[in-house]
mmCIF file of the N, C-alpha and C atoms, coordinates in Angstrom:
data_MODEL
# 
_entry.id   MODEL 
# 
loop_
_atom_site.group_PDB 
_atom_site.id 
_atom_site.type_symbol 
_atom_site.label_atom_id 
_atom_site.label_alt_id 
_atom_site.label_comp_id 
_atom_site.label_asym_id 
_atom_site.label_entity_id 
_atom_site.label_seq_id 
_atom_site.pdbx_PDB_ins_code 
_atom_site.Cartn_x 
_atom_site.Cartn_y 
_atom_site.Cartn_z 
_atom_site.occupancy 
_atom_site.B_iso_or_equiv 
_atom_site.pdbx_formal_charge 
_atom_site.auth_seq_id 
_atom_site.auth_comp_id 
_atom_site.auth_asym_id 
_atom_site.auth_atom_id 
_atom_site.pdbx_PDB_model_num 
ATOM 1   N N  . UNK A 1 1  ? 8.836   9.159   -3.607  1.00 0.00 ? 1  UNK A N  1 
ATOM 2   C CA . UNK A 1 1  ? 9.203   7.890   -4.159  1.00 0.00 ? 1  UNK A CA 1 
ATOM 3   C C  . UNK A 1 1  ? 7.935   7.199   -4.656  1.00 0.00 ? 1  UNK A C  1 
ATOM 4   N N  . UNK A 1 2  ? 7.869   6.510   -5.705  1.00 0.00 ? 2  UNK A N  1 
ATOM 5   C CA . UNK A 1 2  ? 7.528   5.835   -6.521  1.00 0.00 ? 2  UNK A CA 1 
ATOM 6   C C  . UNK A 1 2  ? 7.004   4.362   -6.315  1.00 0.00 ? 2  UNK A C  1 
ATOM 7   N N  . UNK A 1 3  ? 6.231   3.661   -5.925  1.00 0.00 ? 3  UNK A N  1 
ATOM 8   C CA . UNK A 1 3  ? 5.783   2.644   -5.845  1.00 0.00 ? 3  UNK A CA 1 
ATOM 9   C C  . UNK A 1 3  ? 5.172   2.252   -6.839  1.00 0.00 ? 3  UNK A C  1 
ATOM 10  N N  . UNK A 1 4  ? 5.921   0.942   -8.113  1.00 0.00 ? 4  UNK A N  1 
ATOM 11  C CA . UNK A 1 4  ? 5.578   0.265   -9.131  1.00 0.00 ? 4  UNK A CA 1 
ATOM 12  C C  . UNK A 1 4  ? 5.218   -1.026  -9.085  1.00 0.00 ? 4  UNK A C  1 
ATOM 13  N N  . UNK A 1 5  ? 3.868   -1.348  -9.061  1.00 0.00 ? 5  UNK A N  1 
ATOM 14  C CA . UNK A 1 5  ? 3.522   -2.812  -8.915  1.00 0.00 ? 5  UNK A CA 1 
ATOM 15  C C  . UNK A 1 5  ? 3.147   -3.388  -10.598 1.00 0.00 ? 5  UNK A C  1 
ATOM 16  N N  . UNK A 1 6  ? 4.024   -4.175  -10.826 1.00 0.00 ? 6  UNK A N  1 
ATOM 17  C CA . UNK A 1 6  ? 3.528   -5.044  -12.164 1.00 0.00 ? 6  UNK A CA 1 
ATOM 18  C C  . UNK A 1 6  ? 2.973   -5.588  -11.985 1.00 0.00 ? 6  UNK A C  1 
ATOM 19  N N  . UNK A 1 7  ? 1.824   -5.459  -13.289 1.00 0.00 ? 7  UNK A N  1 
ATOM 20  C CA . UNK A 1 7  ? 0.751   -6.406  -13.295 1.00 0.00 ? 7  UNK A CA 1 
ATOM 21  C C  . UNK A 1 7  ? 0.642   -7.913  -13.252 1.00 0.00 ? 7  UNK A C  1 
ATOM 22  N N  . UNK A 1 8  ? 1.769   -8.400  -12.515 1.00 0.00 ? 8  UNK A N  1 
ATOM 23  C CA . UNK A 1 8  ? 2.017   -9.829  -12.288 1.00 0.00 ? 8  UNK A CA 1 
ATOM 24  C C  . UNK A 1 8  ? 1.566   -9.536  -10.506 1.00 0.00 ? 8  UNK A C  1 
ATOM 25  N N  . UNK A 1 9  ? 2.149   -8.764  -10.145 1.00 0.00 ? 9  UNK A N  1 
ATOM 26  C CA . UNK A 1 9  ? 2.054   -8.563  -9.021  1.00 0.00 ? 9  UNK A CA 1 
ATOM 27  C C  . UNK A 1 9  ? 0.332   -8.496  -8.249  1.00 0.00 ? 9  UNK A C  1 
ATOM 28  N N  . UNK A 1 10 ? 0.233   -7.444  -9.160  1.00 0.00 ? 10 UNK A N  1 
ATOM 29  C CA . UNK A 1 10 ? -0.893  -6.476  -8.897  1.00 0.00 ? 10 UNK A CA 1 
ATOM 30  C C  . UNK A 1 10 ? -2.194  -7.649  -8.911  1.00 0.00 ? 10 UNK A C  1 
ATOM 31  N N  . UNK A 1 11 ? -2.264  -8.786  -9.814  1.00 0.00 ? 11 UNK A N  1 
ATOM 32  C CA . UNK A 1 11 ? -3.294  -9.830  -10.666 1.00 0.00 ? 11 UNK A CA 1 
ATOM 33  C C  . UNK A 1 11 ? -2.783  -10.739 -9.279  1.00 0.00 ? 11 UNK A C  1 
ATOM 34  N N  . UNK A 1 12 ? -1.725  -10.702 -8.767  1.00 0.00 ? 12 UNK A N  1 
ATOM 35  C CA . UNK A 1 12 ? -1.900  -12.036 -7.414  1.00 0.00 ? 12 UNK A CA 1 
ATOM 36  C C  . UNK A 1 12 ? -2.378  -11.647 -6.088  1.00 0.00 ? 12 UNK A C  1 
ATOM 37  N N  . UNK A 1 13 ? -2.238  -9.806  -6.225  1.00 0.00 ? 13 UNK A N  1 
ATOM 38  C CA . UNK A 1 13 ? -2.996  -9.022  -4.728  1.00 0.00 ? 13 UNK A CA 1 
ATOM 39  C C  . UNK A 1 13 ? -3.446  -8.242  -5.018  1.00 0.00 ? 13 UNK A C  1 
ATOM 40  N N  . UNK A 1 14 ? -4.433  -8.830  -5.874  1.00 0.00 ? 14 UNK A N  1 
ATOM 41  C CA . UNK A 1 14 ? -5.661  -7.502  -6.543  1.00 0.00 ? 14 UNK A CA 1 
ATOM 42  C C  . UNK A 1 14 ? -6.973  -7.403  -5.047  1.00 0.00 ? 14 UNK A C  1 
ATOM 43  N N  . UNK A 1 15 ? -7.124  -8.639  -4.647  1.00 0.00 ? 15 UNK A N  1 
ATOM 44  C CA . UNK A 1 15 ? -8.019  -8.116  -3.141  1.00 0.00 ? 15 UNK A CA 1 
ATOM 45  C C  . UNK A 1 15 ? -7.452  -7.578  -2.458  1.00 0.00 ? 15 UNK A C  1 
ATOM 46  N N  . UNK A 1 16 ? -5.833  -7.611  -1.802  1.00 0.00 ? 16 UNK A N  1 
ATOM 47  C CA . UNK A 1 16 ? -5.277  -6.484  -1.060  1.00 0.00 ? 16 UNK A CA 1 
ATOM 48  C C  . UNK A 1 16 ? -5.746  -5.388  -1.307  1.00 0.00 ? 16 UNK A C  1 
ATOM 49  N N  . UNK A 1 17 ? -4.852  -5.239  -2.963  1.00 0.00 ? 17 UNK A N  1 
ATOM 50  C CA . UNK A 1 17 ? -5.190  -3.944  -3.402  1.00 0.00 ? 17 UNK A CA 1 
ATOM 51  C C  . UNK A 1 17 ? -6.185  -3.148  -3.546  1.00 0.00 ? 17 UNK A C  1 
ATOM 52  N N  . UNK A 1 18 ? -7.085  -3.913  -4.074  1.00 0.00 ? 18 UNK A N  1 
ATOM 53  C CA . UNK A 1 18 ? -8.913  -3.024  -3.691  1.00 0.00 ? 18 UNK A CA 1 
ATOM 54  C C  . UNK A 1 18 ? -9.570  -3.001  -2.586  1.00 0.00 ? 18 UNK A C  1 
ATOM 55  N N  . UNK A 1 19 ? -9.410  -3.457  -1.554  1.00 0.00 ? 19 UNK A N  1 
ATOM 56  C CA . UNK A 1 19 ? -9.871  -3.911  -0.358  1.00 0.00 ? 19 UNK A CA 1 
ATOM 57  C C  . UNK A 1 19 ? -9.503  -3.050  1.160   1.00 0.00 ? 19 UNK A C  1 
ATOM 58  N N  . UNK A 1 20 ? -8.179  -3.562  1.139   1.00 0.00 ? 20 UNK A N  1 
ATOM 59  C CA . UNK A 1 20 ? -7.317  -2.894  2.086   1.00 0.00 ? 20 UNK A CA 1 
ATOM 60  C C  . UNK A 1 20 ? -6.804  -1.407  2.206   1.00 0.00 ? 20 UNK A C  1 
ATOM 61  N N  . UNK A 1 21 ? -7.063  -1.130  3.177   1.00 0.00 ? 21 UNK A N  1 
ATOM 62  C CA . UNK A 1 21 ? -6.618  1.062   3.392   1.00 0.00 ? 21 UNK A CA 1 
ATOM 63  C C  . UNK A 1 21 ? -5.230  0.697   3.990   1.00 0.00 ? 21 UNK A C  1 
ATOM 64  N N  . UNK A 1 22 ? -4.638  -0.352  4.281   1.00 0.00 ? 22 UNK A N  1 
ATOM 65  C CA . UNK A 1 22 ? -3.266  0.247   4.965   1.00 0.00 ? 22 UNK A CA 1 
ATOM 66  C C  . UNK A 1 22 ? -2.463  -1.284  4.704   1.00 0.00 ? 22 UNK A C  1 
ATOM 67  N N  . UNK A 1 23 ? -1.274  -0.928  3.826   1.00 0.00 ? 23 UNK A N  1 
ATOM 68  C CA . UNK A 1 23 ? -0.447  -2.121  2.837   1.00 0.00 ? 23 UNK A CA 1 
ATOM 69  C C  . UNK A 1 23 ? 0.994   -1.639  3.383   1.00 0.00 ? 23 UNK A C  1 
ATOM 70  N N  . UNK A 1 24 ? 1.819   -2.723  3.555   1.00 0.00 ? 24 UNK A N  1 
ATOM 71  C CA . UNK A 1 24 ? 3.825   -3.052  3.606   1.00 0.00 ? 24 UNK A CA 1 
ATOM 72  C C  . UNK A 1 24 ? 3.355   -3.540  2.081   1.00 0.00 ? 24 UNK A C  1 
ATOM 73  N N  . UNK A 1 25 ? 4.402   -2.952  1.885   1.00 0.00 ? 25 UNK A N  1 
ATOM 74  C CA . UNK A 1 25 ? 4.967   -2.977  0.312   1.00 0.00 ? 25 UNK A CA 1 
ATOM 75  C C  . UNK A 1 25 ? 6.444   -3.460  -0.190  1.00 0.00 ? 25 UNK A C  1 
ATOM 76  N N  . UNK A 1 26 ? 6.768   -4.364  0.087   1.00 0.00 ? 26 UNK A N  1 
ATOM 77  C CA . UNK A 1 26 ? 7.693   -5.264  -0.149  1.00 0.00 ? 26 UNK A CA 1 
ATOM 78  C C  . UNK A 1 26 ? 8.532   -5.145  -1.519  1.00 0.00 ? 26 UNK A C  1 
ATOM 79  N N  . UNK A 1 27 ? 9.299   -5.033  -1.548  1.00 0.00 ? 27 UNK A N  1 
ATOM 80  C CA . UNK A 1 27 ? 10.416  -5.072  -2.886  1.00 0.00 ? 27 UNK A CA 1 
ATOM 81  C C  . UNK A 1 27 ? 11.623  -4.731  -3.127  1.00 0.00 ? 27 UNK A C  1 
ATOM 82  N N  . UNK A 1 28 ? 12.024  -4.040  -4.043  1.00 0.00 ? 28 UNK A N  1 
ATOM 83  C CA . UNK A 1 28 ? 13.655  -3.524  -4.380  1.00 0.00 ? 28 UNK A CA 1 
ATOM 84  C C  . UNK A 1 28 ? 13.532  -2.430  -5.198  1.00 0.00 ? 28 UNK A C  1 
ATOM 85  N N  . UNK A 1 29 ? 14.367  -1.493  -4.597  1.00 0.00 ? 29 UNK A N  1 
ATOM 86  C CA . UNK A 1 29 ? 15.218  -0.323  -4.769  1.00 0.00 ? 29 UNK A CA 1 
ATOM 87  C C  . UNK A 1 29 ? 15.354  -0.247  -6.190  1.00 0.00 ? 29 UNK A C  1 
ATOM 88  N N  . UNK A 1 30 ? 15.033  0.674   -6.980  1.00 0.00 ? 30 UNK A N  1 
ATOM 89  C CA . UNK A 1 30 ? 15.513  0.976   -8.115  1.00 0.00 ? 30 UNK A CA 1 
ATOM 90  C C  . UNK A 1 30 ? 15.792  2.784   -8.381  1.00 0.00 ? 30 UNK A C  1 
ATOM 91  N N  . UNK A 1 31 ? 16.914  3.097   -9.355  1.00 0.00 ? 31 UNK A N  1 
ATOM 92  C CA . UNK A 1 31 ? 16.946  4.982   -9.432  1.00 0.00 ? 31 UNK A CA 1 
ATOM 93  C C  . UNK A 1 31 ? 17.247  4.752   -10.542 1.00 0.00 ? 31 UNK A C  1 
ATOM 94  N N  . UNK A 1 32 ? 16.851  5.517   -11.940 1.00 0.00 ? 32 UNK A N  1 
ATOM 95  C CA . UNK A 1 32 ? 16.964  5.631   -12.764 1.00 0.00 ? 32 UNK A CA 1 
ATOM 96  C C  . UNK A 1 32 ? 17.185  7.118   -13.317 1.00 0.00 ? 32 UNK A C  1 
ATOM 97  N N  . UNK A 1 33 ? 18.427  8.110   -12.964 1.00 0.00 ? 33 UNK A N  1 
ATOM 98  C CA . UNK A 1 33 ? 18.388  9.232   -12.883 1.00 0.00 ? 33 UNK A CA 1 
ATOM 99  C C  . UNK A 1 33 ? 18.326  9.962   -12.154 1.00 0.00 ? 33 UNK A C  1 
ATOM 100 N N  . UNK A 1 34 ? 16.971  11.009  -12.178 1.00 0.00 ? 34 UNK A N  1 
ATOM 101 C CA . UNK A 1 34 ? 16.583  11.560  -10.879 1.00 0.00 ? 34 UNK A CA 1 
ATOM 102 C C  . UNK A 1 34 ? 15.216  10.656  -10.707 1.00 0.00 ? 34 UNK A C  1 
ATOM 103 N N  . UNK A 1 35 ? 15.110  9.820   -11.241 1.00 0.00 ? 35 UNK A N  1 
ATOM 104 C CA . UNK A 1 35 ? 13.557  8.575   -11.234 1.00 0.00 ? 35 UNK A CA 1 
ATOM 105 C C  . UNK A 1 35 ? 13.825  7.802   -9.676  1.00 0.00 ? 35 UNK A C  1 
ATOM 106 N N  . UNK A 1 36 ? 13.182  7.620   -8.466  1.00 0.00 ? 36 UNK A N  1 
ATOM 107 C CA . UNK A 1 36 ? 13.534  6.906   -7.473  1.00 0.00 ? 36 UNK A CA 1 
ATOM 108 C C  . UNK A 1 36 ? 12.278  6.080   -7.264  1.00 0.00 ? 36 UNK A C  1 
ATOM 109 N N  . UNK A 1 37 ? 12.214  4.619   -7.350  1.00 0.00 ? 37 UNK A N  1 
ATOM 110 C CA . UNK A 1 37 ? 10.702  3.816   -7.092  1.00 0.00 ? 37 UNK A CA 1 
ATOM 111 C C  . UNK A 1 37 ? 11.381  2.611   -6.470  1.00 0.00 ? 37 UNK A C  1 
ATOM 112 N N  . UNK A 1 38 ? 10.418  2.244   -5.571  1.00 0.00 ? 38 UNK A N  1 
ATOM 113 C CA . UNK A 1 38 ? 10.111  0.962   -5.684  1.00 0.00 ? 38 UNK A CA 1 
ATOM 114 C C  . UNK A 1 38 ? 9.727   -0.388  -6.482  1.00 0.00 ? 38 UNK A C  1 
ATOM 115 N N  . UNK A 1 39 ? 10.154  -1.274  -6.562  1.00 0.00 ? 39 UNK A N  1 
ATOM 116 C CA . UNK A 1 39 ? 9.281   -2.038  -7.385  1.00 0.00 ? 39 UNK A CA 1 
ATOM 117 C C  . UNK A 1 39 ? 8.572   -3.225  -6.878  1.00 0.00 ? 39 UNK A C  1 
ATOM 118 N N  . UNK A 1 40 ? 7.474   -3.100  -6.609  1.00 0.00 ? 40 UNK A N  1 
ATOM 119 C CA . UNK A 1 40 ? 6.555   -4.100  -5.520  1.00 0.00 ? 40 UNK A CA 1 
ATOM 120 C C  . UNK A 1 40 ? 6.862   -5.413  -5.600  1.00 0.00 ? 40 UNK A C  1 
ATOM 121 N N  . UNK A 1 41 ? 6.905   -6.092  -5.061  1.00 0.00 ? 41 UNK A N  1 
ATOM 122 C CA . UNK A 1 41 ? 7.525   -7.562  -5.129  1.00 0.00 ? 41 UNK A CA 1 
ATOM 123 C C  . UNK A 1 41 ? 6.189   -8.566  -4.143  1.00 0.00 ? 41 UNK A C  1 
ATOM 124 N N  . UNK A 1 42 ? 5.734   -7.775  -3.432  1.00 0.00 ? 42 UNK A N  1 
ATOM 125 C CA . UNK A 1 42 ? 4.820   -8.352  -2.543  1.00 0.00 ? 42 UNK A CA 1 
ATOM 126 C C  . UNK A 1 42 ? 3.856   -7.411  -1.901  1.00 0.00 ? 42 UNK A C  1 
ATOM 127 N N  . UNK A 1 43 ? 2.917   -8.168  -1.039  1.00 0.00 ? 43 UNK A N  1 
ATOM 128 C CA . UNK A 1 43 ? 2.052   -6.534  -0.322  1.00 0.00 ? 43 UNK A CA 1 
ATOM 129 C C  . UNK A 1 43 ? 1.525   -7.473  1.054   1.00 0.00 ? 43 UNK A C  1 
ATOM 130 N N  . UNK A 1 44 ? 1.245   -7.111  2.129   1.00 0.00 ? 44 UNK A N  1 
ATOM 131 C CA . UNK A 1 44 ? 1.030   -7.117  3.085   1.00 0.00 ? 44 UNK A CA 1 
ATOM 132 C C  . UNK A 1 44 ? -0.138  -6.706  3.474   1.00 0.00 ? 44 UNK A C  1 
ATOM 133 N N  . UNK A 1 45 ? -1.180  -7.086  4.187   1.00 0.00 ? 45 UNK A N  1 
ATOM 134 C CA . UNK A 1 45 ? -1.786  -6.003  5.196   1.00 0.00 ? 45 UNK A CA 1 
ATOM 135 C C  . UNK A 1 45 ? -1.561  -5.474  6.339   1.00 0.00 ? 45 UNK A C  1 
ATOM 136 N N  . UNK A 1 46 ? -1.953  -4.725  6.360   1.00 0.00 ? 46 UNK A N  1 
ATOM 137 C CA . UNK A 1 46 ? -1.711  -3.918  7.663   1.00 0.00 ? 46 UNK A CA 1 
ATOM 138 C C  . UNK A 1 46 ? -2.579  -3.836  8.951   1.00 0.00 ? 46 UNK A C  1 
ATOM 139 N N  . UNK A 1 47 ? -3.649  -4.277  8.508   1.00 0.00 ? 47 UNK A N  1 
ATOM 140 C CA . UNK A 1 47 ? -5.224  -3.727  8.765   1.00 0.00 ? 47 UNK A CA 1 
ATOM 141 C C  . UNK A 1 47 ? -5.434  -4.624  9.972   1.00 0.00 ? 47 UNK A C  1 
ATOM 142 N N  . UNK A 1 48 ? -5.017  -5.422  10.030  1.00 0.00 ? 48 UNK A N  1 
ATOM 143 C CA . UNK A 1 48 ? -5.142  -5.826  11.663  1.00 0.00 ? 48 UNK A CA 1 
ATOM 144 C C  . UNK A 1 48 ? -4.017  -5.330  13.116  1.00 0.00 ? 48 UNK A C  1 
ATOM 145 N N  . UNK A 1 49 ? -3.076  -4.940  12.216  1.00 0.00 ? 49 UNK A N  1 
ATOM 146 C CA . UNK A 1 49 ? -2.061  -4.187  13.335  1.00 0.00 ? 49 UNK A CA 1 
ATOM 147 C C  . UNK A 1 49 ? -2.378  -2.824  13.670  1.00 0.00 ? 49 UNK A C  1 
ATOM 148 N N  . UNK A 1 50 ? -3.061  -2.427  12.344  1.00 0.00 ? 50 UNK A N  1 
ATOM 149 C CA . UNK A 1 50 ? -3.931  -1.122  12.803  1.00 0.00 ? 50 UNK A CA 1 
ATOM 150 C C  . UNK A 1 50 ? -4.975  -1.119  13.395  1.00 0.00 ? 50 UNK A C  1 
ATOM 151 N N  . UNK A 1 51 ? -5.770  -2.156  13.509  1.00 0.00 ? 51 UNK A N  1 
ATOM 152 C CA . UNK A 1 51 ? -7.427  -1.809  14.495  1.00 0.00 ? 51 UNK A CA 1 
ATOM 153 C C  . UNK A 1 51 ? -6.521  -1.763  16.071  1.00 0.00 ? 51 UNK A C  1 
ATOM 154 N N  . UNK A 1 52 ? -5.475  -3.406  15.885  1.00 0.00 ? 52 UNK A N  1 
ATOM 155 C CA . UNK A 1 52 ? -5.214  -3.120  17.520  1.00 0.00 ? 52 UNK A CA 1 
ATOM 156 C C  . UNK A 1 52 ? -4.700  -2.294  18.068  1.00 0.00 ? 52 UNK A C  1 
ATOM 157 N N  . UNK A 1 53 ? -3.864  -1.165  17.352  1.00 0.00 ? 53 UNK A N  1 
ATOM 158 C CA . UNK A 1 53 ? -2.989  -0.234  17.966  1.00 0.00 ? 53 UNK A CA 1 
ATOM 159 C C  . UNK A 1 53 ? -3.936  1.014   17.925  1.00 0.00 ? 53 UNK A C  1 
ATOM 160 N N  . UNK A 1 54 ? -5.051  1.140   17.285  1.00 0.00 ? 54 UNK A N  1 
ATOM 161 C CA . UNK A 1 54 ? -6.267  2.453   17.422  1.00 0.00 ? 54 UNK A CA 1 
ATOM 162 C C  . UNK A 1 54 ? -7.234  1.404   18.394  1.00 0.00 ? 54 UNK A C  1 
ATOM 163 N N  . UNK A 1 55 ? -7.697  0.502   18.382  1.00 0.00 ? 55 UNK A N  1 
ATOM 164 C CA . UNK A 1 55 ? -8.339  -0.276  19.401  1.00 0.00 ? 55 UNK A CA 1 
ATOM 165 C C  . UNK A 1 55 ? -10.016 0.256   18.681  1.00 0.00 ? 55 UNK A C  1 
ATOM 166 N N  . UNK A 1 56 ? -10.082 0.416   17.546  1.00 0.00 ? 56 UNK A N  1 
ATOM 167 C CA . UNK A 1 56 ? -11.175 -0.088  16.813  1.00 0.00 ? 56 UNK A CA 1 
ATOM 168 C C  . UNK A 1 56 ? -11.300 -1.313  15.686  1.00 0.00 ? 56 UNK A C  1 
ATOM 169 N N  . UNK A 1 57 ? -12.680 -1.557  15.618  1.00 0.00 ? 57 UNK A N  1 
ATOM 170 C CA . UNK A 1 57 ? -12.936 -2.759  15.035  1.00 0.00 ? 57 UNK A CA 1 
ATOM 171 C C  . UNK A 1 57 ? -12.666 -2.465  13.494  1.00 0.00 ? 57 UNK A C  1 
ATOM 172 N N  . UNK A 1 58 ? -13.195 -1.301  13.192  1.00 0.00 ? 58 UNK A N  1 
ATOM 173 C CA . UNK A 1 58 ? -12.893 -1.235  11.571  1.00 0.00 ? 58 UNK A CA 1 
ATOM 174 C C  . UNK A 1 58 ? -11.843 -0.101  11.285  1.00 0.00 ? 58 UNK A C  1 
ATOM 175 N N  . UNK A 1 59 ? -10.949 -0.861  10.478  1.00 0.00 ? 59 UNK A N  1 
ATOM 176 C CA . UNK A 1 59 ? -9.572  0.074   10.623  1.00 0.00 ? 59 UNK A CA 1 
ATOM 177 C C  . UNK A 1 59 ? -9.797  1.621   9.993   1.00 0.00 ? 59 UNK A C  1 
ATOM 178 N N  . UNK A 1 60 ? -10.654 1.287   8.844   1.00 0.00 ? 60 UNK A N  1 
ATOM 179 C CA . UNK A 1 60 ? -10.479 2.536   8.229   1.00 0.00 ? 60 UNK A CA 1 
ATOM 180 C C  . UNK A 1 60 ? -11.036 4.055   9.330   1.00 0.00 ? 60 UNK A C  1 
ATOM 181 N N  . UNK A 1 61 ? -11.747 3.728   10.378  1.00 0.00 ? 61 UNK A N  1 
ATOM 182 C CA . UNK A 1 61 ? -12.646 4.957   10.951  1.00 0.00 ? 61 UNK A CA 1 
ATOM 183 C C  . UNK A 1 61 ? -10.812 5.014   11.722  1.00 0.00 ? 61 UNK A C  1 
ATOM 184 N N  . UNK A 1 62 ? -10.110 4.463   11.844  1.00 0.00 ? 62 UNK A N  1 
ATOM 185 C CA . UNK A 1 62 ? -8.639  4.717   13.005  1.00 0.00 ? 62 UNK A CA 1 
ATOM 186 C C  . UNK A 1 62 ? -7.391  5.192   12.385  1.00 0.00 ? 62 UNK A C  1 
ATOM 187 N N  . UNK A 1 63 ? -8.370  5.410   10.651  1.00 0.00 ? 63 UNK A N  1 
ATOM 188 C CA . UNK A 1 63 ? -6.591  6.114   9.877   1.00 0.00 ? 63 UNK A CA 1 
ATOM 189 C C  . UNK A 1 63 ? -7.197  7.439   9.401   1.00 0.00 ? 63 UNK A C  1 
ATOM 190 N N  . UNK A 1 64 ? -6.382  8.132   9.235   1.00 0.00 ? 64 UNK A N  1 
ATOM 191 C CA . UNK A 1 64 ? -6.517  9.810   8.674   1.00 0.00 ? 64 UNK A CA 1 
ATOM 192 C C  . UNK A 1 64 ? -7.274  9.325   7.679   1.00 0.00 ? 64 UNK A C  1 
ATOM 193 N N  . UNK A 1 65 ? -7.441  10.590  6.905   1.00 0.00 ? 65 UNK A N  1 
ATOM 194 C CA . UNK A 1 65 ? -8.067  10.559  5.346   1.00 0.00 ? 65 UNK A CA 1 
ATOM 195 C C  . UNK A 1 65 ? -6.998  11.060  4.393   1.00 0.00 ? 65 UNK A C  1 
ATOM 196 N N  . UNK A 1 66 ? -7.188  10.151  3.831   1.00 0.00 ? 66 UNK A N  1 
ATOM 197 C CA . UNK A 1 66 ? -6.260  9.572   2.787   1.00 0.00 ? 66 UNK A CA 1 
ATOM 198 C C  . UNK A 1 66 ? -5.783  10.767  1.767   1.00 0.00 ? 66 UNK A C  1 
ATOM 199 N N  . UNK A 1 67 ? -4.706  11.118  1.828   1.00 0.00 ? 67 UNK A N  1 
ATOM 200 C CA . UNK A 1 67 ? -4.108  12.492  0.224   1.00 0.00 ? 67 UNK A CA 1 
ATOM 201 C C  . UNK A 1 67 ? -3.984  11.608  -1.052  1.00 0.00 ? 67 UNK A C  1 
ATOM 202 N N  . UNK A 1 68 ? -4.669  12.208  -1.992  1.00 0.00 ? 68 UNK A N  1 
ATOM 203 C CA . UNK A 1 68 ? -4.877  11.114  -3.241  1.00 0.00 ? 68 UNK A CA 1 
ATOM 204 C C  . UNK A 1 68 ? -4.154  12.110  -4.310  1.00 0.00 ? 68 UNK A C  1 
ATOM 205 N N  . UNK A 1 69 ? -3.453  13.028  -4.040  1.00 0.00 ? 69 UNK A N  1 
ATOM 206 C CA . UNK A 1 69 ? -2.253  13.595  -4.859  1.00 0.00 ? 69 UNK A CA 1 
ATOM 207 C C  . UNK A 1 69 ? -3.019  14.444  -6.069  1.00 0.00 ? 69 UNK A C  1 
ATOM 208 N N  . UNK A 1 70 ? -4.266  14.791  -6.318  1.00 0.00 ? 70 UNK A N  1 
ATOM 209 C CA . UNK A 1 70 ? -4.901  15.387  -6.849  1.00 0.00 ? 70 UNK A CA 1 
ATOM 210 C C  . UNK A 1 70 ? -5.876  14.369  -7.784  1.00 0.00 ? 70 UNK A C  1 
ATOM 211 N N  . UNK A 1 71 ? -5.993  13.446  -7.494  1.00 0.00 ? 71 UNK A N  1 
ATOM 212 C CA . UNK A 1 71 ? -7.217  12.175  -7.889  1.00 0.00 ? 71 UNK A CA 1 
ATOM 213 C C  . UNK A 1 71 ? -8.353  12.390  -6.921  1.00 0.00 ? 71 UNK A C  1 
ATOM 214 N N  . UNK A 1 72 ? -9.486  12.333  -7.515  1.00 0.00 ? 72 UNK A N  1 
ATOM 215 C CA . UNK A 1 72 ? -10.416 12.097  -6.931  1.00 0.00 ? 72 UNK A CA 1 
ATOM 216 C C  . UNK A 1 72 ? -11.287 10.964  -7.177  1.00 0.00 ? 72 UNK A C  1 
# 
C-alpha cells in the first residue's frame, strides 16, 4: 500500500517529514483498480513512544534499518 502525501500536506510537516525515523500517518482509504493508497491527511511522531518502549535516548539507534525499496 501506497502512502500519498500532497504537497499541502507535506509543506505543513515538512520537519516531521525530514527529521523524524518513525511517523502515524493519518488519513483515508482510497482503491483505484488494483491501485490501493493512502492519502495522508496528517502525520504524527512516533519518536518518543519509541525511545520509551526501547528505553534509549535516541530513537533511531532502537529501530531496525530502514528497507528503502531499492533507493539509496
Amino acid at each position: 500500500m501506497n502512502l500519498v502525501i500532497p504537497p499541502e500536506v507535506y509543506e505543513r510537516f515538512r520537519p516531521l517529514v525530514r527529521g523524524e525515523p518513525l511517523l502515524l500517518a493519518r488519513g483515508w482509504f482510497e482503491r483505484f483498480e488494483r491501485n490501493r493508497n493512502v492519502i495522508v491527511g496528517e502525520l504524527v511522531t512516533l519518536a518518543p513512544l519509541a525511545r520509551q518502549a526501547a528505553g534509549e535516548a535516541e530513537v533511531r539507534s532502537a529501530l531496525p534499518e530502514a528497507h528503502h525499496f531499492g533507493h539509496r
